[in-house]
Structures are given as structure tokens and as C-alpha cells.
N, C-alpha and C positions, 0 to 999 in steps of 0.2 A: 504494500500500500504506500501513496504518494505519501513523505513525511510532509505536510504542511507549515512545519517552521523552516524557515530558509537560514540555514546557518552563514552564506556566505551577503548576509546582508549587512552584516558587520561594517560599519564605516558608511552606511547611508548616512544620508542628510536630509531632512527636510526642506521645503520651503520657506522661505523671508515671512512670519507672519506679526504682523502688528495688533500691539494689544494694549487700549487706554484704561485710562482709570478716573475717579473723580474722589472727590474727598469724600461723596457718601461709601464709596466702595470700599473707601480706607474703614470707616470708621464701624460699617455694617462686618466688618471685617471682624475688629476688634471685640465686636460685642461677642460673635460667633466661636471666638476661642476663649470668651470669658472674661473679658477686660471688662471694669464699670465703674462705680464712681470713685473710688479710689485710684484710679487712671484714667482722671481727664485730659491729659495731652495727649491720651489715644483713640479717647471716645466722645469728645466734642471737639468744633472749632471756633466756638464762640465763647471761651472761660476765659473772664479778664486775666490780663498777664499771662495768658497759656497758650503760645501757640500750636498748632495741629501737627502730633507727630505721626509716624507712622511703626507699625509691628516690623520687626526686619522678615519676619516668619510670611509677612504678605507677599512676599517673593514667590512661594508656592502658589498664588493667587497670578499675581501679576505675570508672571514668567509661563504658565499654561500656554502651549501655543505649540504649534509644528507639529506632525505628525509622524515624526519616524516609523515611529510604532507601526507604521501601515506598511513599509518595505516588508516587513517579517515574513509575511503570508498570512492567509486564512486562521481564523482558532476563535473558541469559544469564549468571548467575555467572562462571563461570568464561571470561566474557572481561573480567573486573574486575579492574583492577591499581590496588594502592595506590599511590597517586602523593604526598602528602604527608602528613606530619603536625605539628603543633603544639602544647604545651601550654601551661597558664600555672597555676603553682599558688599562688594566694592567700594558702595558710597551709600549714604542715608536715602530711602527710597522716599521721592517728593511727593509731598502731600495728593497731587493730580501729577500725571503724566501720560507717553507713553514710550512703548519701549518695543524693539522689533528683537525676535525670537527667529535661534535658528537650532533646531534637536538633531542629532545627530543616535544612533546604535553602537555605543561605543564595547560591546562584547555581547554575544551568546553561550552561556555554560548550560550542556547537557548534563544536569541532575538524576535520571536514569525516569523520576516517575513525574518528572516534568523539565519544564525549562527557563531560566534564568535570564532575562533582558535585562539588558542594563542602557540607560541614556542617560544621557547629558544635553545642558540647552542652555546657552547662551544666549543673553535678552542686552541691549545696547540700548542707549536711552535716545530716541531717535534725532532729540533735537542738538547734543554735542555731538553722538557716537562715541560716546566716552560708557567703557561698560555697567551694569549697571549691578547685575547680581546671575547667579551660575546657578544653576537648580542639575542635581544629580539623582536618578531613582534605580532602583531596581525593582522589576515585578517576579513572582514565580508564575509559569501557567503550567497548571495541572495536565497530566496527563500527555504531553506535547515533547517531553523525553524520551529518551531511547534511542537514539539515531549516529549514536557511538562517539561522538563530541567530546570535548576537554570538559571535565566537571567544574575546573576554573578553582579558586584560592577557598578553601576550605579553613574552619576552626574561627574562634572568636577573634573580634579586637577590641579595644579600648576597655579591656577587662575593668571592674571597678577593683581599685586595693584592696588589702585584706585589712581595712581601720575601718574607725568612723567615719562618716564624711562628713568633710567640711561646713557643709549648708543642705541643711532639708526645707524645701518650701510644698506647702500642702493646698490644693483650690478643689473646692467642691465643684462637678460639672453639674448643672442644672436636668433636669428630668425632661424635659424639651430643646437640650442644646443643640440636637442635630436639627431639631425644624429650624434652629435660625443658622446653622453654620452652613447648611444647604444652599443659602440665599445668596452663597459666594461663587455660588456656578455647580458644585458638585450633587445633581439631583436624583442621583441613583437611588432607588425606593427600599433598598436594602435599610437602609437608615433612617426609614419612617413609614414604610406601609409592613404592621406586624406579620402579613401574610405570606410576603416575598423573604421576611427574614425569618420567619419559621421554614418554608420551602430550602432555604441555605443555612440550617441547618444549626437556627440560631435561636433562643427561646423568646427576643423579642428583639427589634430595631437595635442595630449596635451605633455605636458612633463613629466618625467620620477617623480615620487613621488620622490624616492630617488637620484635622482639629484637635485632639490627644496632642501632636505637634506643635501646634500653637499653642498649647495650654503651659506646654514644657518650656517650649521659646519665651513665654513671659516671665517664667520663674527667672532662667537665666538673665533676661534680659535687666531684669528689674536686681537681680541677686548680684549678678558679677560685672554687671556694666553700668550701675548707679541708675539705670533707666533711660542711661542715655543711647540712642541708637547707632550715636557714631561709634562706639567703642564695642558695637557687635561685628564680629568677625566671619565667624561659618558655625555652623552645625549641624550635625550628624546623626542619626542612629534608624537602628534596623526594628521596625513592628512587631511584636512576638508573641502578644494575644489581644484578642479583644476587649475594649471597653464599652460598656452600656453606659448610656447617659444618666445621670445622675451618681453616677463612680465616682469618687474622690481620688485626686491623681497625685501623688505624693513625690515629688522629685528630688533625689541627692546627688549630691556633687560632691567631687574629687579634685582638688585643686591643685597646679602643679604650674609657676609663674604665671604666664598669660592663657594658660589655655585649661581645659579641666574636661572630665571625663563626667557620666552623669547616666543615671539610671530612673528610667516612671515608673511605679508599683500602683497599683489598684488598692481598697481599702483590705481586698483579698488578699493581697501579700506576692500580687499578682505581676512579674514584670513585665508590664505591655509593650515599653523603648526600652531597648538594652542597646551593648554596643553603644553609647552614646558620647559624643566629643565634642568642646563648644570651646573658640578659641575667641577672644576679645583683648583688647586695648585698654 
């Protein structure tokens, strides 16, 4: 039988796609991964003396664009699970803007009971060309391995130490957080119609990978960079269970000069981010 994943797609490119924003984007943003009134320079633009900053984690928002993904070949969505993400943002991302987006397939690893994508996407800010922020993913799709392929770099990284850590910050996620984090473009029904996520396998609507992301991005952002956005650098980590909405997401850090390592737990004891690495100024 045809194998449907094209191993030699490796090193596509997407298409030049542009993609704007406005300040309500920023801020329907912020609400979506739990920012509120204790974070008004994320979640208004009218607080005297405060002007409108933005989440560095909206990069995943912002940076969405291109299509790589579609050189692969044919395969079933929804046996696609987000397995990583990474950003890296250059410069403070502006209140409005926009920013041109180019994805690229930067590996395929044949895991035997499925298969491994990984992309990268480069977004430039259309009005300097000066770059703006670097989004990195990888997905697993089930069942789409076997086709005798490299299994690609195996075993963990960014182990946490064997101490305490440094800083623990704890945010309850709201009982309805995925109905508003959806509002950011991501409407897959997995995350709010209970039917399709019992169908997969789920005992009610889970929440958004990358809102659990955001949630984590604030801790740090607020934790190791004073709140300020210039001094966010990159971060990292790999999805490794589920959170239902209304979870409480508990994140610790491991600090080591400018950069720290960092793990989510559920109130379960549950690690949902591992592998986690966040470097700042």
C-alpha cells in the first residue's frame, strides 16, 4: 500500500502568507490564557499611565500562517496530536501589526506507530523586514509510521534538577476557558462540543495545548522577566497530557543565569509541559 507520508518533503517551504492583528486580538488574547485584572498592560488599553503590552506567547497566535504541513501528503487530522512547541521572539511584539510568515518541514522521524513533523516558521514584520518572532512545532500523527525512516533524536531534554525549584507560580484555569481561548482562531470542537471529545476519547472538552502555553508563558513572563516583554527571550516545551478546563496549572522553575528550565503539573500531580526551557534578559 501507497505510504501517504512523503518522507522526502523535508525542506518544503510554504508560501509568503501575511497575517495582521489589532489591539483587540492582543488583548482577547490575553484574557484567553488567563491574564485579568491584575495584568492591565495586557488586558486593556485605556488604564491611565499603562500603556498596551502584548503576551510574547501571542507569537503562536500571530505567527499561524503557511502551510507546509500540506507538502506531507494525505493523513487523517484528527489522528494529529500536538507534541511541541517553541518560540523565540526577536523584539516586543506591537500592540497592532502585521507580519509575513514563511513554514518550512524542517524533519520527518519515522516512530514505527506513527510519524513525527516537525516545522519551523519564520514571521518578519512586514513594515521594517526586520524579524519579528520564530515559532517551532512538532506534531505526532498516529498510525502514518512504519515506512523504515530515521526515528530521529530520542530521550528527554531540559531534565528539571534533582532540588527545589526556584519559583513555583500556581493560576486556576476557568471552567469555560476554552470557549474564550477558541476566539483566537483555534475552533476545533474537541474543546467545546462534549460529544466530539467523548468520540476522542476524552471524558469531557479538554483544553487548548497552546492555551496551557500561555498560561505557563505568563508565569514566566511575569516570574523571570519583571513583566516586562523585552527581557522574554524563547520558550520551549513538549505537551505530555491533557488539561481540562478549570485545572489549576502549577509551574516551577529551575534557574541557571539567564535562562531556566520549567515544568506544568495539573492539581493531579499531572505533568502536562515537560521538557520545558525559557531563556530571558
Amino acid at each position: 500500500m501507497a505510504m501517504p507520508i512523503n518522507p522526502d518533503a523535508v525542506g518544503s517551504t510554504s508560501e509568503p502568507v501575511e497575517r495582521s492583528w489589532t489591539s483587540k486580538e492582543a488583548l482577547l488574547y490575553a484574557v484567553g490564557v488567563g491574564a485579568g485584572l491584575d495584568e492591565l498592560a495586557f488586558t486593556t488599553e485605556n488604564s491611565r499611565g499603562i500603556d498596551q503590552q502584548v503576551l510574547p506567547t501571542f507569537a503562536v497566535i500571530a505567527g499561524a500562517g503557511g502551510n507546509a504541513l500540506a507538502e506531507i501528503g494525505d493523513f487523517n487530522f484528527t489522528m494529529l496530536v500536538h507534541g511541541e512547541q517553541a518560540i523565540t521572539v526577536h523584539k516586543p511584539i506591537p500592540v497592532a501589526g502585521t507580519v509575513r510568515t514563511v513554514s518550512k518541514v524542517s524533519a520527518i522521524w519515522d516512530k514505527g506507530s506513527g510519524a513525527v513533523i516537525e516545522m519551523e516558521s519564520e514571521s518578519v514584520d512586514t513594515t521594517t523586514g526586520e524579524p519579528q518572532f520564530t515559532n517551532r512545532s512538532a506534531v505526532f500523527i498516529r498510525g502514518e509510521g512504519g515506512w523504515g525512516g530515521d526515528r530521529g533524536p530520542s530521550g528527554g531534554r531540559n531534565a528539571a534538577p534533582e532540588r527545589a525549584p526556584d519559583h513555583v507560580v500556581s493560576y486556576d484555569t476557568r471552567p469555560d476557558q476554552a470557549l474564550t481561548y477558541r476566539l483566537s482562531g483555534d475552533r476545533n470542537p474537541l474543546h467545546s462540543d462534549p460529544e466530539v471529545a467523548k468520540l476522542a476519547g476524552f471524558e469531557k472538552p479538554i483544553l487548548h495545548g497552546l492555551c496551557t502555553y500561555g498560561f505557563t508563558g505568563r508565569a514566566l513572563l511575569h516570574t523571570l522577566c519583571g513583566s516586562d516583554p523585552a527581557r522574554f527571550g524563547s520558550m520551549e516545551g513538549r505537551f505530555s497530557r491533557p488539561v481540562y478546563p478549570g485545572d489549576t496549572l502549577t509551574v516551577s522553575m529551575w534557574v541557571t543565569a539567564n535562562e531556566a528550565v520549567f515544568q506544568t503539573r495539573t492539581q493531579r500531580d499531572e505533568v502536562v509541559i515537560d521538557g520545558g526551557r525559557c531563556t530571558f534578559a
